[in-house]
Structure formats: C-alpha cells, structure tokens
NUMI-612954 format. One record per residue (C-alpha): x, y, z negated. Coordinates in steps of 0.2 Angstrom, whole numbers, plus 5000, padded with zeros to 4 digits. Example, Ala and Ser with C-alpha at 12.3 -4.5 7.8 and 13.67 -1.06 7.14 Angstrom:
! residues 2
506249784961506849954964
//
This chain:
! residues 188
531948854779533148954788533348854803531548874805531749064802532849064819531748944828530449084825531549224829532049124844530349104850529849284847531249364856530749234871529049304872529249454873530549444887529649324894528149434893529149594901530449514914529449354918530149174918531849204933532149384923532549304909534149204904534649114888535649244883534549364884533649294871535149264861535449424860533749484855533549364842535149394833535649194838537149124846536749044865537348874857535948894843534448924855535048744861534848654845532848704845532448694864533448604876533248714890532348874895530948794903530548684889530548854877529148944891528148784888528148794871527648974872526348964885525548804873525648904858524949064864523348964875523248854860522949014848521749114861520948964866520348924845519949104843518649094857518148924851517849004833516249104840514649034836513849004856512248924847510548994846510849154859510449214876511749184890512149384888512249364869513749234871514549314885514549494873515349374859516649264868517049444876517149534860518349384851519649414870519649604863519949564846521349434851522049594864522049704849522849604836524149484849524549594864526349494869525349324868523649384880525249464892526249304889524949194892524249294909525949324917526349114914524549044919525048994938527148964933527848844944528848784928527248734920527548574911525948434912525648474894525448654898524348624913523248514906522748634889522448764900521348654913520548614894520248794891519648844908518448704907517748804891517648944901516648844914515348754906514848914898514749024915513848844925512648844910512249024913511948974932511048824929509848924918509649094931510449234922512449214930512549234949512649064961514649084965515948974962516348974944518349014945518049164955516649214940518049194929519349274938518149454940517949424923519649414916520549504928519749684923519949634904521749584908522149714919521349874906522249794892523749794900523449984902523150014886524449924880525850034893524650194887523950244904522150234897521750264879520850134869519150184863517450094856516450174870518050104883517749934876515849934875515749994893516949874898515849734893514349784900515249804917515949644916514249574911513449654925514749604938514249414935512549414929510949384940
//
C-alpha cells in the first residue's frame, strides 16, 4: 500500500512539473523533491524520466480520451455531438487542468514512446471519424480534418489555459460562447 502511495506521489509531482517546465526543464530530482521521495526511490518505479513522461502522457490521453468516449454520439445532428463532445473537453478542463495542460504540452514530444504515439493516433482517429462524418454528410467544411481539429482544440486549449493562469475569468456565457464559435469555425 505504501509503496503505491509514493508511486502516486511520484507521478503527481511529475506532472505538474512536467506540466509547468516541460520535459528538458524537468530533472529527476526535481521531482524528488516535490514529491517528498529520495532520487533513488523514483528509480525503483520508473527506470528513467522518459519512461515516467510516457506513463503520464498514456494515463492522462487514456483518461480524457474515455471521458469523451462516454458521450452518447447516437441519434443527434452533427452540431448536437460536436456541443456534446465539446461540453465533456470543458467538463474534463474543469475538473483535471494538470492532465488537459499535460497532455497538450506532450502531444508532439520527441520522447514519445510507440505506446504513447499509437493511443494518441487512436484518440485522433475518434476525433476524425466524427469531423469526416460531418463532411461526408454537408454540415462540417471540406478541409483537411487535422487542421479541423487543430482550429478546434487550439482556441479550447489556449482559453483554458488562460483561465487556468486567471487572465480571463471563467463564466457559463465564456464557455457557451466558446462553443458556438468553435462550431461556427468548422461547420458549413
């Protein structure tokens, strides 16, 4: 029980210097430090630093990419799912800032194990089939479906993590109007 205690405290430390120095601004002891641990000890759990980003990055895609998977796409317009699957990426913002920052600051990491790199090919392939379904059908524009994605996630990435420094204050009417303009960036 207590070892998986500091396994936990171990991986919670990393991610949230992961999350505010990146991967080269972040050394081993670091993470010691922050997580109450002898350096030798992060070593029994993870044999190296890039081996612990891994875990992290598979962790935190794993958890958003369920929590978008939970919402029920059936039986609704193209607009309908995008306002739901948009609604479940502010509901995982709110509740798991570290893992949404995480997980954008690591997507392109050059230490990206193929583990990693294949769940998140997985998840963007989620993401895919719902934004060429919406082209194939004439409500989502004709471009490329990654840049769709990127115009997408970028402005809900971006405004979250200005809420989450408080540059801009979180609000329903924020969030709502966020959505729209995001559905209106993509739609036909």
């Amino acid at each position: 029980m207590a070892s998986k205690n500091k396994r936990e405290d171990i991986l919670s430390a990393a991610l949230v210097l992961f999350s505010e120095r990146g991967y080269d601004g972040t050394t081993i002891p670091m993470i010691a430090e922050r997580a109450n641990v002898g350096a030798g000890t992060i070593y029994r759990y993870f044999e190296n630093k890039e081996f612990m980003v891994n875990i992290l990055f598979q962790e935190s895609l794993l958890d958003f990419s369920e929590s978008m998977k939970k919402v029920d796409l059936t039986q609704t317009t193209d607009k309908e799912k995008f306002y739901l699957l948009f609604h479940q990426m502010i509901a995982f913002a709110k509740t798991k800032p570290e893992q949404l920052n995480f997980f954008d600051t690591h997507c392109t990491g050059y230490y990206l194990d193929d583990k990693s790199k294949m769940l998140l090919d997985e998840y963007l392939d989620f993401l895919t089939s719902f934004i060429e379904e919406g082209k194939e059908s004439g409500t989502i524009q004709d471009l490329p479906s990654d840049a769709l994605i990127s115009i997408v996630y970028g402005a809900f990435s971006h405004l979250f993590k200005l809420i989450h420094a408080g540059l801009i204050e979180e609000t329903p009417h924020l969030l709502e109007s966020l959505v729209d303009c995001c559905w209106n960036a993509i739609k036909r």
